[in-house]
MARKESE-48793 format. One record per residue: residue in three letters; x, y, z of N, C-alpha, C, O in turn; residue number from 1. Coordinates in steps of 0.05 Angstrom, whole numbers, plus 5000, padded with zeros to 4 digits. Example, Ala and Ser with C-alpha at 12.3 -4.5 7.8 and 13.67 -1.06 7.14 Angstrom:
<nodes>
node r: ALA n_u: 5264 n_v: 4886 n_w: 5156 ca_u: 5246 ca_v: 4910 ca_w: 5156 c_u: 5264 c_v: 4934 c_w: 5156 o_u: 5285 o_v: 4934 o_w: 5169 k: 1
node r: SER n_u: 5257 n_v: 4955 n_w: 5142 ca_u: 5273 ca_v: 4979 ca_w: 5143 c_u: 5258 c_v: 5001 c_w: 5157 o_u: 5268 o_v: 5023 o_w: 5161 k: 2
</nodes>
This chain:
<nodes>
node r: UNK n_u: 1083 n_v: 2928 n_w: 6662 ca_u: 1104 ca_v: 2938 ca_w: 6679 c_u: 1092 c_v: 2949 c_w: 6705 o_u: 1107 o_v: 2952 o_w: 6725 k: 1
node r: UNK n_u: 1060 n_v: 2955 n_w: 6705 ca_u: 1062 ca_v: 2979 ca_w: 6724 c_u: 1056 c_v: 2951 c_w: 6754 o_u: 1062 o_v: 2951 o_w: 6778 k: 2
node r: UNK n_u: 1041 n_v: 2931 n_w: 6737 ca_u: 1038 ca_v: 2904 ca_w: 6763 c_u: 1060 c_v: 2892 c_w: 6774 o_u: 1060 o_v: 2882 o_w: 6796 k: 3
node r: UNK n_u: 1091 n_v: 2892 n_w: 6748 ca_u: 1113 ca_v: 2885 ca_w: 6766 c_u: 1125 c_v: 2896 c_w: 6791 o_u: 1135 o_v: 2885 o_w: 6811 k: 4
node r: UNK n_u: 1120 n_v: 2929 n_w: 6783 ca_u: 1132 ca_v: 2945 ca_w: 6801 c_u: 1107 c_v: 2952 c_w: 6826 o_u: 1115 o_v: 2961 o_w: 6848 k: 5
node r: UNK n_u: 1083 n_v: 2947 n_w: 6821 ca_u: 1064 ca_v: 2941 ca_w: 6847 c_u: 1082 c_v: 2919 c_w: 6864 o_u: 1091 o_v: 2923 o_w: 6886 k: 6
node r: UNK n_u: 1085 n_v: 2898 n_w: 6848 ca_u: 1093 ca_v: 2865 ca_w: 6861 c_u: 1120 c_v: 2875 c_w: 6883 o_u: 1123 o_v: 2871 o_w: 6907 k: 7
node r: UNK n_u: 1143 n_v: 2893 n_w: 6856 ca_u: 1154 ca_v: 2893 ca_w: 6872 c_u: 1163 c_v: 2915 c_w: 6892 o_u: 1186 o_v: 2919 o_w: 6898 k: 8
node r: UNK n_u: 1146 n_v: 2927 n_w: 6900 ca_u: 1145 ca_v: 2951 ca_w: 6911 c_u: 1165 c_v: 2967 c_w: 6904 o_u: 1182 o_v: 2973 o_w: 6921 k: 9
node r: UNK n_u: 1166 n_v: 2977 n_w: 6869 ca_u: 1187 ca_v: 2997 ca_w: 6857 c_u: 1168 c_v: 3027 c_w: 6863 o_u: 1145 o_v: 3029 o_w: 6873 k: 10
node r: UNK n_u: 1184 n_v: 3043 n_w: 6854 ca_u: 1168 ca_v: 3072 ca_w: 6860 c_u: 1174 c_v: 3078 c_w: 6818 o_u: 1158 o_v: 3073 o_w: 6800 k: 11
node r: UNK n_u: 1182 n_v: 3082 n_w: 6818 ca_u: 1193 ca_v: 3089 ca_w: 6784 c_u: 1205 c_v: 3065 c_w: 6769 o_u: 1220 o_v: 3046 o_w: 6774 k: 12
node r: UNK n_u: 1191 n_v: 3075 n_w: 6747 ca_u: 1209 ca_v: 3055 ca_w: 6712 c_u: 1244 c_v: 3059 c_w: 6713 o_u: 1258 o_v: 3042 o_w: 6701 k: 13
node r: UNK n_u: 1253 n_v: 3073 n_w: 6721 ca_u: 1285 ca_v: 3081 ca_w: 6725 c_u: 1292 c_v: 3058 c_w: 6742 o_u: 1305 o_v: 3039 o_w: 6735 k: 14
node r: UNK n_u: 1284 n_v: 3061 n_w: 6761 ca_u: 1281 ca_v: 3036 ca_w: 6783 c_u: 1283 c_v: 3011 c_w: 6780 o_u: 1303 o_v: 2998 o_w: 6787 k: 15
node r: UNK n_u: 1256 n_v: 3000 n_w: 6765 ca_u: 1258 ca_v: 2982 ca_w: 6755 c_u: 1274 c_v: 2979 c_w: 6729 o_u: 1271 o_v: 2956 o_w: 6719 k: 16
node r: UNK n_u: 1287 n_v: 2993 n_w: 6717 ca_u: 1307 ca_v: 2998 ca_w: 6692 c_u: 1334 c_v: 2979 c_w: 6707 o_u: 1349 o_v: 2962 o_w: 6698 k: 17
node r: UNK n_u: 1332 n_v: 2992 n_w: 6728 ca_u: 1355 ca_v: 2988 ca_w: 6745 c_u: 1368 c_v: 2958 c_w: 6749 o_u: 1388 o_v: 2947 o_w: 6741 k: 18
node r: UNK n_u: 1342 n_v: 2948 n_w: 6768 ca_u: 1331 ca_v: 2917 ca_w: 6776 c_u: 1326 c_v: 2901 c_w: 6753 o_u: 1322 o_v: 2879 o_w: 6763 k: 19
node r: UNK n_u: 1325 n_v: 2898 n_w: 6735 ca_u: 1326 ca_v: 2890 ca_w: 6704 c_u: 1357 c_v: 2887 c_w: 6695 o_u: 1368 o_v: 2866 o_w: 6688 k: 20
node r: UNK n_u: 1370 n_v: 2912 n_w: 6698 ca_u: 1407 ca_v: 2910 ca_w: 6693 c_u: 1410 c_v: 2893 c_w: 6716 o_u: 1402 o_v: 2871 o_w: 6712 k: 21
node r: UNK n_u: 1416 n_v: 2896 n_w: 6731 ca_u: 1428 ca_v: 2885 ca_w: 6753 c_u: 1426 c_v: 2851 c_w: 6746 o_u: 1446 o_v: 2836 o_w: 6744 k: 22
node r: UNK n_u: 1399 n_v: 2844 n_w: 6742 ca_u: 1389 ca_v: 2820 ca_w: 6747 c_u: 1414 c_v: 2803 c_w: 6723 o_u: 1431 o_v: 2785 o_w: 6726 k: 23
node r: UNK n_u: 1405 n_v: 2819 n_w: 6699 ca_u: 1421 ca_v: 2809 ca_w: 6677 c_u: 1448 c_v: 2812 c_w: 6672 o_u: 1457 o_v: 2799 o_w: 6653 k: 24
node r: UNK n_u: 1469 n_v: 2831 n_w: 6689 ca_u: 1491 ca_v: 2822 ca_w: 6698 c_u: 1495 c_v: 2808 c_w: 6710 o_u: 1515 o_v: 2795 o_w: 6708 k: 25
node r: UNK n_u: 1472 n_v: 2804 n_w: 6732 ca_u: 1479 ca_v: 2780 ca_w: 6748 c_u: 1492 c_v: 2753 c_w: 6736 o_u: 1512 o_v: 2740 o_w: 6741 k: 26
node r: UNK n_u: 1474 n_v: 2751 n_w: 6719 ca_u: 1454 ca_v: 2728 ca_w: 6707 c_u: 1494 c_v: 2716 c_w: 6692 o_u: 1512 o_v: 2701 o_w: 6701 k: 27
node r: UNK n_u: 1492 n_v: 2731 n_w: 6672 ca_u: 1524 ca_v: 2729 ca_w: 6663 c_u: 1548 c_v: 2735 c_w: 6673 o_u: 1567 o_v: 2736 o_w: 6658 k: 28
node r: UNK n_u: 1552 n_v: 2740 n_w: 6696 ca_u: 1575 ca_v: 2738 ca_w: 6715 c_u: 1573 c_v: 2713 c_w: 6720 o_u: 1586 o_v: 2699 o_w: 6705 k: 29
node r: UNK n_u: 1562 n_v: 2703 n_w: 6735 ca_u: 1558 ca_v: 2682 ca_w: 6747 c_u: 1562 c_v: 2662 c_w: 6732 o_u: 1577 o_v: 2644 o_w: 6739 k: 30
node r: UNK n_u: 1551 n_v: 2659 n_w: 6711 ca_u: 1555 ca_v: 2636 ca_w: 6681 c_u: 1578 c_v: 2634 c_w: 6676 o_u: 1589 o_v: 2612 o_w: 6675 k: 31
node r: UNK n_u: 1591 n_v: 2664 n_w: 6671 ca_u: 1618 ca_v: 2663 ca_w: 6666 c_u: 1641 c_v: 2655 c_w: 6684 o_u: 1661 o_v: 2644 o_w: 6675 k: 32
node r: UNK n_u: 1637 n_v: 2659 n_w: 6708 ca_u: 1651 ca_v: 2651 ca_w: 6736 c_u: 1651 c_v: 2614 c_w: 6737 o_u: 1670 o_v: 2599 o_w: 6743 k: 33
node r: UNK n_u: 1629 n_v: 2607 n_w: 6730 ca_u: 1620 ca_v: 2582 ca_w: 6733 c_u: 1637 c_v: 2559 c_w: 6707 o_u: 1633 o_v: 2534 o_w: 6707 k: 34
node r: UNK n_u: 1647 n_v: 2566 n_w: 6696 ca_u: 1668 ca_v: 2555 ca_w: 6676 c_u: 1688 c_v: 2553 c_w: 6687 o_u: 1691 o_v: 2531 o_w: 6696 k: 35
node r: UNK n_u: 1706 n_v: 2572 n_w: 6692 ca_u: 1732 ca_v: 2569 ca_w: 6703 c_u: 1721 c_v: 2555 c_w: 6740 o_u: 1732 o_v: 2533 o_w: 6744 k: 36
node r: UNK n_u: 1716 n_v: 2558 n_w: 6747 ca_u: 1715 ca_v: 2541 ca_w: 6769 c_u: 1702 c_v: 2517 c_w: 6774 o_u: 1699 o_v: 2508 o_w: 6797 k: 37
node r: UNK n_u: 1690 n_v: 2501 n_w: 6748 ca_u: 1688 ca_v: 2469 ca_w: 6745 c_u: 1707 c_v: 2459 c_w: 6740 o_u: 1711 o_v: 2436 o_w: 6748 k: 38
node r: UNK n_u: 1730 n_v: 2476 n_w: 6722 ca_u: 1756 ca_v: 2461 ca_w: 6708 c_u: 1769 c_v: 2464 c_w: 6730 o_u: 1791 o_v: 2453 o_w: 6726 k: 39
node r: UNK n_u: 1769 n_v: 2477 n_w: 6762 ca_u: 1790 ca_v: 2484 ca_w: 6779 c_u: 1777 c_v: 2455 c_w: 6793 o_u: 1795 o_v: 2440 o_w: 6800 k: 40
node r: UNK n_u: 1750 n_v: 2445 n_w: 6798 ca_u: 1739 ca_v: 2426 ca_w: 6817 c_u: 1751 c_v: 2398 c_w: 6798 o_u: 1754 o_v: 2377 o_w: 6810 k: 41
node r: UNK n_u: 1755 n_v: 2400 n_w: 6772 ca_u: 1757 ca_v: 2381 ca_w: 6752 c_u: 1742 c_v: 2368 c_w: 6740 o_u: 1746 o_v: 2345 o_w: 6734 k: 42
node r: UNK n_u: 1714 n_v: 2382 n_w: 6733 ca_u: 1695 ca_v: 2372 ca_w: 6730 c_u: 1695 c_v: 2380 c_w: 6694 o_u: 1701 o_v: 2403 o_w: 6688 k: 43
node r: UNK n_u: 1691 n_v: 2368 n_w: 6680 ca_u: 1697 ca_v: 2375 ca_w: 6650 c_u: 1661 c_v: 2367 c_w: 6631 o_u: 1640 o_v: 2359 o_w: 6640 k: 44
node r: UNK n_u: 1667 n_v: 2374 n_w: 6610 ca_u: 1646 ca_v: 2362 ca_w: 6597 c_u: 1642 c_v: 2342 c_w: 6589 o_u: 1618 o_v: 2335 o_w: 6585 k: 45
node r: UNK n_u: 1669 n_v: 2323 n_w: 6581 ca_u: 1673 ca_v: 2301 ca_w: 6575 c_u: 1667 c_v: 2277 c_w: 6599 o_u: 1671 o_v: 2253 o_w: 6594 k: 46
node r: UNK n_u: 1659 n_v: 2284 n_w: 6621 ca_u: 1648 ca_v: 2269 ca_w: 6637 c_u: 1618 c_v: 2260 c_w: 6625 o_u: 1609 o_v: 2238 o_w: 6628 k: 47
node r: UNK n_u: 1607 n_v: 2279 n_w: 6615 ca_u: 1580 ca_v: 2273 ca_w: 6611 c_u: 1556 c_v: 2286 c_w: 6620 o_u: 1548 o_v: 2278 o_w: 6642 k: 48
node r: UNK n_u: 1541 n_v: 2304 n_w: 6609 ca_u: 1527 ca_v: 2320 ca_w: 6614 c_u: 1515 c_v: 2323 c_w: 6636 o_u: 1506 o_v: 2343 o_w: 6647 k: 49
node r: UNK n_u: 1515 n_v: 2289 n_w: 6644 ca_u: 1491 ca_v: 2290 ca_w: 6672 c_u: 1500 c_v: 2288 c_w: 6701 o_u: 1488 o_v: 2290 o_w: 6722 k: 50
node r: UNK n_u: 1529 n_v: 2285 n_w: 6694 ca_u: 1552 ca_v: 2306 ca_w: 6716 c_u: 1559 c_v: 2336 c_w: 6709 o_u: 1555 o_v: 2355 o_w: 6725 k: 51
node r: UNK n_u: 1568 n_v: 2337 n_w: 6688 ca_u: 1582 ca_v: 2368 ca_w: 6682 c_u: 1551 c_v: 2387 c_w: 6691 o_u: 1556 o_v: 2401 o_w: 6711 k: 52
node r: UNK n_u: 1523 n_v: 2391 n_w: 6682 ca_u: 1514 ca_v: 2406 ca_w: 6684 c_u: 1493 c_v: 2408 c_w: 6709 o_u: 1479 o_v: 2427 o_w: 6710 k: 53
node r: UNK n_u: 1492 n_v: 2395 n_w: 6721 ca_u: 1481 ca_v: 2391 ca_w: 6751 c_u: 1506 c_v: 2408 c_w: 6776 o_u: 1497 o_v: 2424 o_w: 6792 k: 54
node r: UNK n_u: 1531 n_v: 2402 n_w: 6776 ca_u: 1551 ca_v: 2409 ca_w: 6777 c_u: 1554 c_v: 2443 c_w: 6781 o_u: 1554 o_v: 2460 o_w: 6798 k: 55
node r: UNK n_u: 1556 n_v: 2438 n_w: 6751 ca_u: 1555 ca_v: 2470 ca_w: 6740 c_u: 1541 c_v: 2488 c_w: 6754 o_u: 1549 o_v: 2510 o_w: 6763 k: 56
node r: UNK n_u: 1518 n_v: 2477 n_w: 6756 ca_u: 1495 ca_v: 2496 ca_w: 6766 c_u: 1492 c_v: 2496 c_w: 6785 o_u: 1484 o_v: 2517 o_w: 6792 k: 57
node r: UNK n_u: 1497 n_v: 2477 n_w: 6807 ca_u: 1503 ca_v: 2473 ca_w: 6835 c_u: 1524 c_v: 2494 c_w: 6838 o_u: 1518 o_v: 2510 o_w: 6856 k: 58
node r: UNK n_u: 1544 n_v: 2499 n_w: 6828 ca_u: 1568 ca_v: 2523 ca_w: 6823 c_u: 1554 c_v: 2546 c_w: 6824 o_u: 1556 o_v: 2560 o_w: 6844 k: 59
node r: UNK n_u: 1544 n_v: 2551 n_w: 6810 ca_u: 1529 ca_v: 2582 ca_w: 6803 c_u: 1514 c_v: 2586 c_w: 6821 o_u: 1517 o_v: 2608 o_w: 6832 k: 60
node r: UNK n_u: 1492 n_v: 2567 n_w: 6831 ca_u: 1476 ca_v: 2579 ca_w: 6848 c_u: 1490 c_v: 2602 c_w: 6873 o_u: 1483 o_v: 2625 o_w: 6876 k: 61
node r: UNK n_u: 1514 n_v: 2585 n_w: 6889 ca_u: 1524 ca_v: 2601 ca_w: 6903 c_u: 1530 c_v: 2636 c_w: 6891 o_u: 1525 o_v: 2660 o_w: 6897 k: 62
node r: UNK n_u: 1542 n_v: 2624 n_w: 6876 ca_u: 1564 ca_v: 2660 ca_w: 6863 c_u: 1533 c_v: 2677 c_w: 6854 o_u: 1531 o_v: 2701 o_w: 6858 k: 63
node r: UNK n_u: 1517 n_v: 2666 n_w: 6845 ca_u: 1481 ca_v: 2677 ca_w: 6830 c_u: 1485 c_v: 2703 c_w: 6859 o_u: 1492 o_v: 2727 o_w: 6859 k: 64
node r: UNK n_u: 1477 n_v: 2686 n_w: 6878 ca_u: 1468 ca_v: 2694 ca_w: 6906 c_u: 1484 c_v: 2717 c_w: 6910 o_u: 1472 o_v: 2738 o_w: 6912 k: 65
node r: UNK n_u: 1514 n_v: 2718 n_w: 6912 ca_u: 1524 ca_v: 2740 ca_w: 6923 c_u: 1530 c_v: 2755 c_w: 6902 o_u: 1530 o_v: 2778 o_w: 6910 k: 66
node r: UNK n_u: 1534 n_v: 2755 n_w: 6877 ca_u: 1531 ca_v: 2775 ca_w: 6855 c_u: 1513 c_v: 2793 c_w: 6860 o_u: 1514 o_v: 2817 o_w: 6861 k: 67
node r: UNK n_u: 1488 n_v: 2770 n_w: 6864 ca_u: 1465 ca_v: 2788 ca_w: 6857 c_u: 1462 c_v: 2813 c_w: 6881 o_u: 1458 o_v: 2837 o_w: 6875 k: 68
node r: UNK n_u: 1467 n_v: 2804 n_w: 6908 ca_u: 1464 ca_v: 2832 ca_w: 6929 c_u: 1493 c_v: 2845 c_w: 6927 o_u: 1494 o_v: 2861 o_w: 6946 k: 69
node r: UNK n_u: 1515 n_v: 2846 n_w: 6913 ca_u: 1542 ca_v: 2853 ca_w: 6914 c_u: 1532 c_v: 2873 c_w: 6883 o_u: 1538 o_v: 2897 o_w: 6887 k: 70
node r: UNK n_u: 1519 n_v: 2869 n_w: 6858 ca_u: 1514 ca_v: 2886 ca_w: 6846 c_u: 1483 c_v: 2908 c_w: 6846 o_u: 1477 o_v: 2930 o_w: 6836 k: 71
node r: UNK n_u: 1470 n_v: 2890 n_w: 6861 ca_u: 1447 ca_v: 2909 ca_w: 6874 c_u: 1464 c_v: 2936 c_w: 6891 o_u: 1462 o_v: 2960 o_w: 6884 k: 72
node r: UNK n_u: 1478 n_v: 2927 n_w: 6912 ca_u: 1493 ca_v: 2950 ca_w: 6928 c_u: 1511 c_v: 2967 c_w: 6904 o_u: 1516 o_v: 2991 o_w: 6908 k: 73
node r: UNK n_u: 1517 n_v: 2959 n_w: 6889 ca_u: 1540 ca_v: 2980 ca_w: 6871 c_u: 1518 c_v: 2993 c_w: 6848 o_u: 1523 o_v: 3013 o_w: 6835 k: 74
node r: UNK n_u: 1498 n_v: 2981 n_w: 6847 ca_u: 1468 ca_v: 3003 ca_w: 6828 c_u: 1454 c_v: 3013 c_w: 6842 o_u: 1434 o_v: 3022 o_w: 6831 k: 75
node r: UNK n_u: 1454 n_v: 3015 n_w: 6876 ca_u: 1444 ca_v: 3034 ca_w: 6896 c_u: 1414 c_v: 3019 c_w: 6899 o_u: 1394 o_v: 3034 o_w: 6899 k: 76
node r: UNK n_u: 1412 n_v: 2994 n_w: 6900 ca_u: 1393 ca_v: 2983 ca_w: 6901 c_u: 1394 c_v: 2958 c_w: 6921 o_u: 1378 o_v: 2939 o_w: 6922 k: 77
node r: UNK n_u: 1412 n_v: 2961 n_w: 6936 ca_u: 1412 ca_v: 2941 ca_w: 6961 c_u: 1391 c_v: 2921 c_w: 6974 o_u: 1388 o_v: 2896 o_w: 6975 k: 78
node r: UNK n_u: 1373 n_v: 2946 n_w: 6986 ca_u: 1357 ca_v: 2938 ca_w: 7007 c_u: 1335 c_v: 2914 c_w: 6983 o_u: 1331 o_v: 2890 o_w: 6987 k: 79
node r: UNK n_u: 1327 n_v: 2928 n_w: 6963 ca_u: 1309 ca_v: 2906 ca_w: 6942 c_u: 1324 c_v: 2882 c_w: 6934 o_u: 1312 o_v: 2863 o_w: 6923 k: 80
node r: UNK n_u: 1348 n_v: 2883 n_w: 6939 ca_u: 1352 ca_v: 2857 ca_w: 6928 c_u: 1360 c_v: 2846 c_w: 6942 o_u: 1362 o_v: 2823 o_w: 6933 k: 81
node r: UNK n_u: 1371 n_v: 2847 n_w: 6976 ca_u: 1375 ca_v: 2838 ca_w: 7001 c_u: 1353 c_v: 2828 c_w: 7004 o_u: 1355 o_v: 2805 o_w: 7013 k: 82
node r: UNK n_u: 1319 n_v: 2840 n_w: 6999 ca_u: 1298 ca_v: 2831 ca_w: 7013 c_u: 1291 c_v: 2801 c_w: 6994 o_u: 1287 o_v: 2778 o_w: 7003 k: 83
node r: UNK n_u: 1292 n_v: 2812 n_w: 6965 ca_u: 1295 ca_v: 2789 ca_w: 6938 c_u: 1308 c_v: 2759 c_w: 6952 o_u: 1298 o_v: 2737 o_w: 6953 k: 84
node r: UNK n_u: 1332 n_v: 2769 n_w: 6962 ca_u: 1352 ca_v: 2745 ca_w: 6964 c_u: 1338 c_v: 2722 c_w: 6991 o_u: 1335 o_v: 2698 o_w: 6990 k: 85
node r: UNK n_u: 1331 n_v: 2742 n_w: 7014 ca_u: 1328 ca_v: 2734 ca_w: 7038 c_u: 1290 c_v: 2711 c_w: 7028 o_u: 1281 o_v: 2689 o_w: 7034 k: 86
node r: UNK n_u: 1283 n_v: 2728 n_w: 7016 ca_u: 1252 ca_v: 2711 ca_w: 7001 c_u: 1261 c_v: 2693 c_w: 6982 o_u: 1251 o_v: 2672 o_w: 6987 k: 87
node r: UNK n_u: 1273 n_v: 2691 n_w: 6965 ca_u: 1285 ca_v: 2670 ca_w: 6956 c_u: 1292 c_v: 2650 c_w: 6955 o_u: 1287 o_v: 2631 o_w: 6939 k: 88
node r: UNK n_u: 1314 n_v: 2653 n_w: 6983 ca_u: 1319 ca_v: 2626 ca_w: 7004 c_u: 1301 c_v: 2620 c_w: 7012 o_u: 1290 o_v: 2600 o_w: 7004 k: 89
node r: UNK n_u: 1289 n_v: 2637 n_w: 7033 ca_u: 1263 ca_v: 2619 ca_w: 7044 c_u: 1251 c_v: 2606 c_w: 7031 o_u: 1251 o_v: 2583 o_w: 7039 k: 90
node r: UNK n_u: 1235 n_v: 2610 n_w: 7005 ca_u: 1223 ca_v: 2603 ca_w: 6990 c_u: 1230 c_v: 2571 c_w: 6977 o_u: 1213 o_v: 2554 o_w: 6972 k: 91
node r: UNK n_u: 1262 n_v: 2570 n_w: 6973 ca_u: 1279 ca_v: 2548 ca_w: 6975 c_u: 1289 c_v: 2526 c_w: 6998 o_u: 1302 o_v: 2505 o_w: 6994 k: 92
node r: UNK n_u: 1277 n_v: 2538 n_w: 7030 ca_u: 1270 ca_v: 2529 ca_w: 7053 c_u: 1309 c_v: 2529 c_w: 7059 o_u: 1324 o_v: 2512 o_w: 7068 k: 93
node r: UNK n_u: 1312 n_v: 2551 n_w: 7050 ca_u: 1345 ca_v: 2555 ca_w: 7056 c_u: 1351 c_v: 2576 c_w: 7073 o_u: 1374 o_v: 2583 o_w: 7077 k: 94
node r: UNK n_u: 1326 n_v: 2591 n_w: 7090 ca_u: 1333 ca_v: 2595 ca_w: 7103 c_u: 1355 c_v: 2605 c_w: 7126 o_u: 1364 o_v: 2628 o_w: 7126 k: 95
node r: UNK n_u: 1361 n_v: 2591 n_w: 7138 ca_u: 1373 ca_v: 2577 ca_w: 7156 c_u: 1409 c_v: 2589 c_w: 7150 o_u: 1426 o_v: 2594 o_w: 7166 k: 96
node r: UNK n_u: 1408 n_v: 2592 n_w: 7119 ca_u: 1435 ca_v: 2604 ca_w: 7117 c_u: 1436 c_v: 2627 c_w: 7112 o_u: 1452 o_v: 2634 o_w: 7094 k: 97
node r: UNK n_u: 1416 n_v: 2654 n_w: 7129 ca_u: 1409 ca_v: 2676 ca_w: 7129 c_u: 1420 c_v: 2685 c_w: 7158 o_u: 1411 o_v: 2673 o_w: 7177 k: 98
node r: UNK n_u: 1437 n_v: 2705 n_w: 7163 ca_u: 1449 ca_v: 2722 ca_w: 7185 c_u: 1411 c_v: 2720 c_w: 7208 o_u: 1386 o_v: 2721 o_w: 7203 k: 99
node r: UNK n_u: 1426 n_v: 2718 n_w: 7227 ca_u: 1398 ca_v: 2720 ca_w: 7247 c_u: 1400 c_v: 2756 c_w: 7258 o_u: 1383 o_v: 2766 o_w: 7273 k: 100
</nodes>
């Protein structure tokens, strides 16, 4: 723990207690969101896995993204997961769809 919270420049285990919840609500909001809005695009399972779940996940990525700094800000943890999100993209060469 004490090298994650070096990595990610946490000050306290509370902290990182924090960034741990967050992540894993994220994690299942977004999954859950991501159901009802394939059946709204019409994308089903009975198409076939190698549509339905490429799809799917193409879905989530978006909602992932703003969950994740929308429940960072409501666990008082903004600025770490704003910086998370903004390295992320880059890292994904996505960039580009970051406020200048």
């Amino acid at each position: 723990m004490k090298k994650l919270k070096q990595r990610w420049n946490l000050t306290s285990n509370w902290q990182l207690t924090v960034v741990f919840v967050v992540f894993a609500i994220t994690g299942s909001t977004s999954a859950k969101f991501a159901g009802p809005l394939t059946d709204v695009v019409g994308i089903t399972e009975e198409m076939g896995w190698y549509i339905y779940w490429p799809v799917r996940i193409l879905i989530i990525f978006p909602i992932y993204q703003v969950l994740l700094v929308f429940f960072g800000w409501l666990f008082g943890e903004f600025e770490f997961f704003w910086n998370f999100e903004k390295k992320m993209l880059r890292a994904m060469k996505l960039g580009f769809l970051l406020p200048k």
